[in-house]
N, C-alpha and C positions, 0 to 999 in steps of 0.2 A: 272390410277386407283390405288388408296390407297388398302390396306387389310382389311380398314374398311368399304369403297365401296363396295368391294368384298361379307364383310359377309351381309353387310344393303340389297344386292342384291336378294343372296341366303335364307336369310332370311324372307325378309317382301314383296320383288317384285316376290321370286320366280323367274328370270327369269331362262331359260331352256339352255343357252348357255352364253359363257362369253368369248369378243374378247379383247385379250391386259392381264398384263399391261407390261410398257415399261422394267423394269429394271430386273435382273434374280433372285432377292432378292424376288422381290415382287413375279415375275412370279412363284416361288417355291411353295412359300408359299398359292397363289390362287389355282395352281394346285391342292394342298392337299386341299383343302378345297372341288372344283371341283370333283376330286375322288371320296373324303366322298360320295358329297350328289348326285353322278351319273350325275351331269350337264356337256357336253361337254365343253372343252376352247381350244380355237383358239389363239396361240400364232406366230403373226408375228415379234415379235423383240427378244425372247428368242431364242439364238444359243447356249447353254451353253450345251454340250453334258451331265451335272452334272443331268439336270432337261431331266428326256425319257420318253417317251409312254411305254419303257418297264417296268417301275417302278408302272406308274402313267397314266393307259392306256385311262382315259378320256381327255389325255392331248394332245392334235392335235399341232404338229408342224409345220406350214403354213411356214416355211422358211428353210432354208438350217441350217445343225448341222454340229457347227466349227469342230466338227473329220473329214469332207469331204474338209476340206482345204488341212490337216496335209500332205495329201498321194501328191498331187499336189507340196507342199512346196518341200517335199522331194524330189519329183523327179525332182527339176529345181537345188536343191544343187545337188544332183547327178549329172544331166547334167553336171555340174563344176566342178565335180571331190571336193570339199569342205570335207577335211573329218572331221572337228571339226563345232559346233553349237551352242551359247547360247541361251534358249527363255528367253526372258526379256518380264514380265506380269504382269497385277497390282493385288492386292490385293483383290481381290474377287472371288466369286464363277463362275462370268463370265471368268475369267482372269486364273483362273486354270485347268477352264474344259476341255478346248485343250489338256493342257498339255501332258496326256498320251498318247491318241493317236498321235501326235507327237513327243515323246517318242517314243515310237514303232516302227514307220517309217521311224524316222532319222535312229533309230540301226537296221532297217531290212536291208537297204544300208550299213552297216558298216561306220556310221556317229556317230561321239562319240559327249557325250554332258558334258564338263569339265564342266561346273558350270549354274546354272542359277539364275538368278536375279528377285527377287518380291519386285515390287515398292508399297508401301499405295497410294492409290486414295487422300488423302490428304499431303503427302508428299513436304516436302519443296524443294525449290532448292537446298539446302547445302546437305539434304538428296540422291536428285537425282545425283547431283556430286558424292558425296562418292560411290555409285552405279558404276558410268560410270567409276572412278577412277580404281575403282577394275579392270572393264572390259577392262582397257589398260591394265593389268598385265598379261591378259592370253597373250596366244600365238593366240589363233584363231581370227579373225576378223570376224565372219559372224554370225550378232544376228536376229533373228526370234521375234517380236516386236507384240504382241498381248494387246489390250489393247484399252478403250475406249477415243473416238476423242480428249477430253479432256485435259485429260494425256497425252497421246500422241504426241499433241500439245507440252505441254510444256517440254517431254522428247526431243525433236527434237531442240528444240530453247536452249536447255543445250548442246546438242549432239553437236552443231556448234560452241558451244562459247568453249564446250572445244578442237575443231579441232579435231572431231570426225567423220570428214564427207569430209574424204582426201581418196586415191585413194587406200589406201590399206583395206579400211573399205566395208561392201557389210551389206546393211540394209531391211531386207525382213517386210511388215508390211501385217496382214491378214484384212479380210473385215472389219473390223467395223472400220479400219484408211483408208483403199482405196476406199472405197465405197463413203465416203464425202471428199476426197479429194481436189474437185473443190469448197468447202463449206468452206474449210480453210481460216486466214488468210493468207493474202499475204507473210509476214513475215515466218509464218510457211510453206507454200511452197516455200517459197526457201532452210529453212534450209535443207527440206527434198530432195533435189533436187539431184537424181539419187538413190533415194529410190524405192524398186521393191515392190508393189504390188499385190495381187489376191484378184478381188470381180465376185461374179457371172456374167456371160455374160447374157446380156440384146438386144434382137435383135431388133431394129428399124423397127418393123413392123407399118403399117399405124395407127392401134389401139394405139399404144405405143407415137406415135407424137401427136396424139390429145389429148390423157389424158394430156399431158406433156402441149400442150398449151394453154387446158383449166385451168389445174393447175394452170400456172403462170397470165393467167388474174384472176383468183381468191383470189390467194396470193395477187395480185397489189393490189385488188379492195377494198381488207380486210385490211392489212399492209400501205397500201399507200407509196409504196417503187417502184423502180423505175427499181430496177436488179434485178431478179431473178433465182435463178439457177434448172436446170432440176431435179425433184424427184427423193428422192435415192431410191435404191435396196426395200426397209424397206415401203415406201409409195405405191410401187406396190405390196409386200406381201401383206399388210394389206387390195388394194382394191383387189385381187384377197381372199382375205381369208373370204371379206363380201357376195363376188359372191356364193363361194362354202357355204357358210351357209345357204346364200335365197335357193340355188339352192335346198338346204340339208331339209328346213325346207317345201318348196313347196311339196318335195315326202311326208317328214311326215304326214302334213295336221294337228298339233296340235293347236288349237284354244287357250285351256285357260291353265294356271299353272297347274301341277298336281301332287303333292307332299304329301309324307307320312313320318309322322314324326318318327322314329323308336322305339317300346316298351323296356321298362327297360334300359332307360338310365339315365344317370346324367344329369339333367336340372339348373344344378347352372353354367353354362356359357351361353353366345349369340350361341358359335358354336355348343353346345350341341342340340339345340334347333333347328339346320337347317335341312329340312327332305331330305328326297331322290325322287328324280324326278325319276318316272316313265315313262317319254317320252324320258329322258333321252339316253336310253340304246340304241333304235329305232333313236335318231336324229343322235346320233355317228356313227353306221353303215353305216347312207345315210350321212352321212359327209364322212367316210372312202373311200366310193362306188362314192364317184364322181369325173368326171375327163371330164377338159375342158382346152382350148387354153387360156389362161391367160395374163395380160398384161407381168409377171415377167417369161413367158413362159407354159408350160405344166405343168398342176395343175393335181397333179397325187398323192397321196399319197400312199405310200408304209410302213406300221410293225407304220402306223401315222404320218411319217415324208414324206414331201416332198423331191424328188430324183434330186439329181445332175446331171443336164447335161451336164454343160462347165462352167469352170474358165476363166474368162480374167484375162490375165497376164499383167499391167501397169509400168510403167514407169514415175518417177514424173521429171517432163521437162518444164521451163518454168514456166509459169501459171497454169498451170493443170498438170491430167494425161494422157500420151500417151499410145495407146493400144503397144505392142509388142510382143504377140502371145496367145496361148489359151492353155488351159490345160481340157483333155474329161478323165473319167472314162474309153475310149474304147481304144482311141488310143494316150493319153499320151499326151505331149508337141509335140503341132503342129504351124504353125505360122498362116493359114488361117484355119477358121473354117469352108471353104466349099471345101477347097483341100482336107485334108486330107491326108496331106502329113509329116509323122512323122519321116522321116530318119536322122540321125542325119550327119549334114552338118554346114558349116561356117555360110550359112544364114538360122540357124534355128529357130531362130528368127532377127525378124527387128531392124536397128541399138539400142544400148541400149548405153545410157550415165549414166553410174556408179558414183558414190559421187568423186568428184572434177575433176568433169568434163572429165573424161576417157572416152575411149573408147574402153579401152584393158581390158577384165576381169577380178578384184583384183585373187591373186593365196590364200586370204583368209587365210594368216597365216602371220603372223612375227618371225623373231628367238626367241628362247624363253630367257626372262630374268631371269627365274630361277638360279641361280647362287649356290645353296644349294649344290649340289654334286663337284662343285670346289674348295667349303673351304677346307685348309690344314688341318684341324682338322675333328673332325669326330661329331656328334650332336648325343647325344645321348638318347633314349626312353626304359620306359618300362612299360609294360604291366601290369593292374591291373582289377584280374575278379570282378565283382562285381554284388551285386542282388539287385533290385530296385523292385518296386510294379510295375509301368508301364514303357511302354518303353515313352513315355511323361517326364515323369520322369529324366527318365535316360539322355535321351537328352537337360534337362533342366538342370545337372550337367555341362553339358558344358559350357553353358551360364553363370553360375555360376562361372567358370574358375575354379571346383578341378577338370578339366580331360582336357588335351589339344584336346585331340579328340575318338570320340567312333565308334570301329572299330567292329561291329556286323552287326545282322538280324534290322537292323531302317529302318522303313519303310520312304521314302521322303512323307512328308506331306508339306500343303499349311500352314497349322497353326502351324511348327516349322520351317518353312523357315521365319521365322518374328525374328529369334534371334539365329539361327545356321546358317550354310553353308553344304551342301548337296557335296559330290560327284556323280559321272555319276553313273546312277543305275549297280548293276551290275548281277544281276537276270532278269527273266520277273516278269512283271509286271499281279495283277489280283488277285481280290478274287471270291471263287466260293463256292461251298459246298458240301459235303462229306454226303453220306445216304448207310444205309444196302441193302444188294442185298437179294433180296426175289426170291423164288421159280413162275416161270411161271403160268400163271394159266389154262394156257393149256392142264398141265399137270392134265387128269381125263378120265372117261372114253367114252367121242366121240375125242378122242384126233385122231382118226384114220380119222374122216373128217376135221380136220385141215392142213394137208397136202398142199391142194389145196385151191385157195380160193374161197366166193360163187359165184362169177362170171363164177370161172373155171369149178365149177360144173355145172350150168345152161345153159353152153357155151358146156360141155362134154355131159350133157344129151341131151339137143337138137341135138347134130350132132349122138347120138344114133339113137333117130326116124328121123331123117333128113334122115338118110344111110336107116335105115330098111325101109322108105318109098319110097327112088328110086331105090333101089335094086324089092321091093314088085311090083313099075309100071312096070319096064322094063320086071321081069321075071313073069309078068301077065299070061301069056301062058304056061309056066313051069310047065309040072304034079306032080311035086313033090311040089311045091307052093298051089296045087288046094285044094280048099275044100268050107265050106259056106265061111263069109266074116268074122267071128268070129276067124274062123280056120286059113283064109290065113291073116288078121292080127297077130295071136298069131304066125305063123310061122316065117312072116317077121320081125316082133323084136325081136322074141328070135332069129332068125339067127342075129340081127344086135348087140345085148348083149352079147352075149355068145361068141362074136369072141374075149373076153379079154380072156379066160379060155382051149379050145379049138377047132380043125378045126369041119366042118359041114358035114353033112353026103348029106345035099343037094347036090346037083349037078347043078351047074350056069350055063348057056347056051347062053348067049347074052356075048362078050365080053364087053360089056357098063359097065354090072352088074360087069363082073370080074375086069374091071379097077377102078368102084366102090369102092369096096371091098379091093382093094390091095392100095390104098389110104389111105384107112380108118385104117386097118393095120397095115402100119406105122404111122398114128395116133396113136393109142392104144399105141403101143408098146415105144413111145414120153413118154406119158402120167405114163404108167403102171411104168415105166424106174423112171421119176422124183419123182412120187408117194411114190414109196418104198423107194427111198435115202432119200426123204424127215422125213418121217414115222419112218427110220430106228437111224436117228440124232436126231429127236426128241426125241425116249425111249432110247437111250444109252446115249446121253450127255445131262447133267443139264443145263437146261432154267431159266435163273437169267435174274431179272430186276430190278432196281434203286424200291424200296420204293417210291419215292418221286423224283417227275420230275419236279417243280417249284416253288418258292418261294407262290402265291399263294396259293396253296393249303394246305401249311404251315399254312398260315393265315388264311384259311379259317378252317383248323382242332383247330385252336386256339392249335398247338401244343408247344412245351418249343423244343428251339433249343440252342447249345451249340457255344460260340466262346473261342479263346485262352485267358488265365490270361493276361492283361496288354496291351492287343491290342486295336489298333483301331475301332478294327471290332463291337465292342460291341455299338459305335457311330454311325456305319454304319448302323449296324441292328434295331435301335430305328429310322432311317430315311427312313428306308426302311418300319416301318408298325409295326415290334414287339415290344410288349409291356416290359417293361425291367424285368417287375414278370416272364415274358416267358425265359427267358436267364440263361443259365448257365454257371459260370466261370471254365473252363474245364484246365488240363495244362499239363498233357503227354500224348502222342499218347497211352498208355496202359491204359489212363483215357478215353482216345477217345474210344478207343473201347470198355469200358465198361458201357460208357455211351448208346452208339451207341446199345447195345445188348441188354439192357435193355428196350429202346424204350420210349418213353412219357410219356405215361400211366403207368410205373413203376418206376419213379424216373429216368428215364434216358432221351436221348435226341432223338427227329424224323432227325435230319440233326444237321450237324457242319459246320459254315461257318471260313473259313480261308484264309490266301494267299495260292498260288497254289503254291510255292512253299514246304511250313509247309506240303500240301495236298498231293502231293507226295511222301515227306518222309514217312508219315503215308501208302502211299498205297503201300510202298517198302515192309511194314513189314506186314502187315495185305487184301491184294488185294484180298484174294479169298472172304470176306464177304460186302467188300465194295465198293463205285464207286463213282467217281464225277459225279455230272449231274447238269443241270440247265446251265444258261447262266454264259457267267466271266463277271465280274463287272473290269474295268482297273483301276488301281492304277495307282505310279508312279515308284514303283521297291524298293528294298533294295537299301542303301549309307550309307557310312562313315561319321562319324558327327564332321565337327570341325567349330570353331569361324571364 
């Protein structure tokens, strides 16, 4: 599906749902359009954790999100003890959305990441050499290789010509090279050959073998080809993602298109002109809400994305791939996925043949050939402060050659790793945003039934007349109980009320009644006890809460929000949905706070989005009026920038 498919869709068919398209370029950009005009999309080939339901919440992800690899990766270099990692990634939005979250999870094991490598999706050989070149120089051998089949492909058939794929090397590739790996050429499977793999486990259930065999007599019958290979990963998302829609659209029961085109807009574009589907809202929920046996497993979505159950962890051997153990969200790197046996032992996974042909585990490093701090002589540097408009900018001076390298707050981007070189980050990673802490609104005068909640009340008064009514049958006969029935009800719940306050002048005679009673009691006395601590926290100490709890309601206030002079963030926020008239360029934490106090409506700002690092500093100096809230968005951390 084109983006011009997409809008002729929304536009002139109306329809109400939209499954595909293939590439994470396209899928973005359908998404927003999707959003706009309320239509669900069902995407089975976007894994790009770049494109969320948290952004873009009409956007259903029918398949696994490469962040759910990252944590798996990491834990098989752990098993190995690996403490350095390159990810080597091609040039696109698909090819860098991993990136943080594996980030993250290398350095949460204390796995350092000296350098990484981004390849152009058209890139020459000479280009990919010079790449690999570099990569002999470090000292670690063990690269994390994400990137589509394609590429891929030809990175591997480089890898082997430059003897890159000898015993001290360890090449990890994620699903979108393991998953068609029996799809390759021949050629290209053997360069890869002792290359480690992770693509979703796939259980060979009866339903799973007949799809596969009607598949291939329909491939034959179409193709007129003679071999066929079994359907990847990506062919069972998509029929399980057609299942859950009929499934989705059957609850709905919408018959015809039904769209409202929206008042007081710009109509000088095609997408101005797309209206908003009213069934919409209703299909997404019964798409959310359904969950069935699948062929790609348990079609379950969870926050719109489908959940990870098990990694197969492969082995390229021969011809194809060999399985050699699994990897679960519960119990980690196991080698059967119905033992469940995760202790770590010699056979914790099944034999595994490493690049050129080993058997013995690469130890994942070489001595380093740095030879700088052995020169007799000493190399010397110095420092020069300098002010630039952006930090884009700034790191474009490098490129330029007046700075050998910039040793600052540079945030590692995808779109300056195309002409600098990045060190390991050396902050976290994350932008998130900063809002005024407002007064509770609890704070008024029923503030004294806030204590408890209404449950607790409904739950406390009923076991009021609960008590006053079995205390009232039992001491039925009791003369001090007697009177009409007006009287001996008003007696039995004021004795069952008023045991908060003082004892009763009654006199109980059944001990039922008194074991009643002395229950109920210490009931009260639970209650009476929490009541006042509660009551008593609430008027002495101030009840603050965030302004503003999520990026929508930003959007939806059409409020002006603040990012830093010169950052990135101000590209972020224009993809995120603000309009750039909404944005203001803010630049010391004492402008932060002055914007911040002012508020929207008065020349100032409702929220500041920044790295979390900037956002701390701020809340070091300024914490009693303000607070982070909202989700983090992952970067890829602060680096030092040279050629």
């Amino acid at each position: 599906m084109t983006c011009v498919s997409a809008v002729d869709l929304l536009k002139n068919s109306q329809v109400e749902a939209i499954m595909g398209p293939l590439t994470t370029a396209e899928t973005e950009f359908v998404a927003y359009l999707c959003n706009r005009s309320q239509v669900p999309m069902l995407s089975f080939s976007a894994t790009s954790p770049s494109i969320s339901p948290t952004h873009l919440p009409f956007f259903v992800r029918a398949n696994l999100n490469d962040s759910s690899q990252s944590v798996a990766i990491a834990a098989f270099i752990q098993h190995f003890g690996w403490r350095q990692a390159v990810p080597i990634y091609e040039e696109s939005a698909f090819g860098s959305g991993i990136i943080p979250s594996l980030v993250d999870n290398l350095q949460s094991i204390g796995t350092m990441i000296p350098d990484r490598v981004v390849i152009p999706i058209e890139a020459s050989d000479d280009h990919i050499d010079d790449k690999l070149h570099r990569l002999m120089t470090l000292q670690t051998r063990v690269f994390v290789v994400h990137m589509l089949p394609e590429l891929a492909s030809r990175l591997f058939l480089r890898v082997q010509a430059l003897r890159m794929m000898s015993a001290e090397y360890v090449w990890i590739v994620t699903n979108s090279v393991a998953d068609v790996i029996d799809l390759l050429d021949q050629s290209v499977i053997n360069a890869m050959e002792g290359v480690i793999g992770f693509r979703p486990y796939i259980a060979l259930i009866d339903e799973v073998k007949s799809f596969s065999q009607r598949f291939k007599e329909r491939f034959r019958q179409d193709n007129l080809v003679s071999e066929v290979a079994d359907p990847t990963i990506y062919l069972l998302w998509a029929y399980d993602a057609v299942w859950a829609l009929a499934m989705a659209s059957e609850m709905v029961k919408e018959t015809s298109p039904n769209f409202v085109i929206p008042q007081n807009i710009n109509l000088s574009s095609d997408m101005s002109t797309i209206g908003v589907s009213q069934t919409g809202p209703k299909l997404l929920n019964a798409i959310l809400s359904t969950s069935f046996g699948g062929l790609a497993g348990n079609f379950r979505l969870v926050d719109g994305q489908l959940q990870l159950v098990a990694l197969e962890i492969v082995d390229v051997v021969g011809k194809g791939a060999r399985r050699i153990g699994f990897w679960t969200p519960d119990e980690g790197i196991i080698r059967d996925i119905s033992a469940g046996d995760s202790s770590d032992n010699d056979n914790f996974f099944r034999s595994i043949i490493w690049p050129g042909d080993s058997t013995v585990p690469p130890k994942g490093w070489v001595e380093p050939t740095n030879v700088l701090e052995k020169l007799p002589y000493a190399v010397p540097y110095e420092f020069f402060p300098i002010s630039i408009e952006s930090y884009n900018d700034l790191v474009y001076q490098v490129y330029l050659k007046k700075f050998d390298a910039v040793v600052g707050d540079v945030t590692i981007r995808a779109n300056r790793t195309n002409y600098v070189e990045f060190t390991m980050p050396y902050t976290e990673s994350g932008v998130s945003m900063i809002v005024p802490l407002q007064p509770d609104s609890r704070q008024n005068v029923w503030i004294f039934l806030k204590p408890l909640s209404p449950e607790l009340w409904l739950t406390s008064l009923g076991f009021f007349i609960f008590t006053g009514f079995v205390v009232g049958i039992i001491e039925w006969s009791n003369q001090e109980f007697h009177g009409t029935l007006s009287e001996h009800l008003g007696v039995i719940f004021y004795f069952a009320f008023s045991t908060l306050v003082f004892a009763h002048k009654e006199k109980l005679e059944s001990n039922l009644s008194r074991f009643a009673v002395i229950i109920w009691v210490f009931v009260v006395l639970i209650l009476t006890s929490s009541y006042t601590a509660s009551l008593t926290s609430m008027l002495t100490v101030q009840q603050l809460q965030p302004s503003v709890t999520n990026i929508n309601q930003l959007l939806k206030q059409n409020d002006y929000v603040g990012y830093q002079h010169g950052s990135f963030v101000k590209d972020f926020l224009v993809k995120l949905g603000f309009e750039e008239a909404k944005l203001r360029n803010l630049t010391t934490a004492d402008v932060y706070a002055e914007a911040l106090a002012k508020g929207s409506a008065n020349g100032g700002v409702a929220a500041i989005f920044d790295e979390i690092p900037y956002l701390k500093v701020f809340l070091s100096q300024f914490c009693d009026n303000y607070t982070m809230a909202g989700p983090i968005y992952k970067t890829d951390g602060f680096g030092f920038v040279s050629l």
